[in-house]
N, C-alpha and C positions, 0 to 999 in steps of 0.2 A: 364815670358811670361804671358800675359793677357787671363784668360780662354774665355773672347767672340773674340780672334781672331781667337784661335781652331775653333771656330761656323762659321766664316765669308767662309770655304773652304768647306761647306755641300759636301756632297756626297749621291745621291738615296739611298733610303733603297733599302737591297739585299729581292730578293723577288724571287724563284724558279717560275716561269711562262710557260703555256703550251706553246711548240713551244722554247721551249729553248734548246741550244746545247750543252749539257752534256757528261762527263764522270764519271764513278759512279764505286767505290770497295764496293765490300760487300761480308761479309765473304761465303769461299765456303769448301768445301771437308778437313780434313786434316789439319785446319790452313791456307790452301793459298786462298787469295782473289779471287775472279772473278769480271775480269772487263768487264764494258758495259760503251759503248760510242755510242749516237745515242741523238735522240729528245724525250727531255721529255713530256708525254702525257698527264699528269695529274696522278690525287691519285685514287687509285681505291680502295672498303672495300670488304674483303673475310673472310665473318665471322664470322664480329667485329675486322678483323685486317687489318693493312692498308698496301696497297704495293703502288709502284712508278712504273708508265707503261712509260717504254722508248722504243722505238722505234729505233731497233738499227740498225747502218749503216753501218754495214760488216767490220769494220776494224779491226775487233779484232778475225775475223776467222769465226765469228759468218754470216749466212743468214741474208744480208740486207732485213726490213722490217718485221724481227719477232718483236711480242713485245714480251718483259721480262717483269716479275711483279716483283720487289723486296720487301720482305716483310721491313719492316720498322727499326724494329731493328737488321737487317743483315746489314745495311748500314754503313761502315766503313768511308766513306769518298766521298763527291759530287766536283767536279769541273764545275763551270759552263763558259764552253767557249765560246759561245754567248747567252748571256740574249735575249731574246724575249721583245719586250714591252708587257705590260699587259693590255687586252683592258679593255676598261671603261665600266660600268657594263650597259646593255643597258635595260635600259627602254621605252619602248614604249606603248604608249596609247593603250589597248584593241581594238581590231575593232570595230567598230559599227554596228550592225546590224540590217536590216533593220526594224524590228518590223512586227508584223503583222498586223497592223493597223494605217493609216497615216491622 
């Protein structure tokens, strides 16, 4: 098989994105994971260390709409069950203001 036919079936690069539908283990108590499934919010720093703020949807027992912070290296394993699009970084012109003299 020809390596540029691999390249002809591209696939998006995978990209964690705010607003995306996640389920997430990370180690808890004991050895046994703790899972969270909800919307991921973005990264948040508490610190100098980084946690993952998901916002999570009650199906795991947990109060819909708390967030959890997960610190970063408790992270066993992400599922992401619907990707979010990632918006395009927005640039916009400064306002202009009026001056004080015209």
């Amino acid at each position: 098989m020809n390596a540029g036919n691999a390249s002809s079936g591209k696939r998006p690069a995978i990209a964690l994105t705010p607003g995306s539908h996640i389920r997430l283990q990370s180690a808890g108590p004991e050895d046994r994971a703790i899972l969270s499934t909800g919307t991921f919010r973005g990264l948040v720093s508490i610190g100098g260390d980084n946690a993952l703020a998901i916002e999570l949807d009650g199906s795991d027992g947990d109060p819909k709409g708390r967030i959890r912070l997960v610190p970063v290296p408790a992270i066993l394993a992400i599922d992401i069950l619907e990707a979010a699009k990632a918006e395009e970084e927005k640039r916009s012109e400064p306002a202009q203001s009026p001056g004080y003299f015209r």
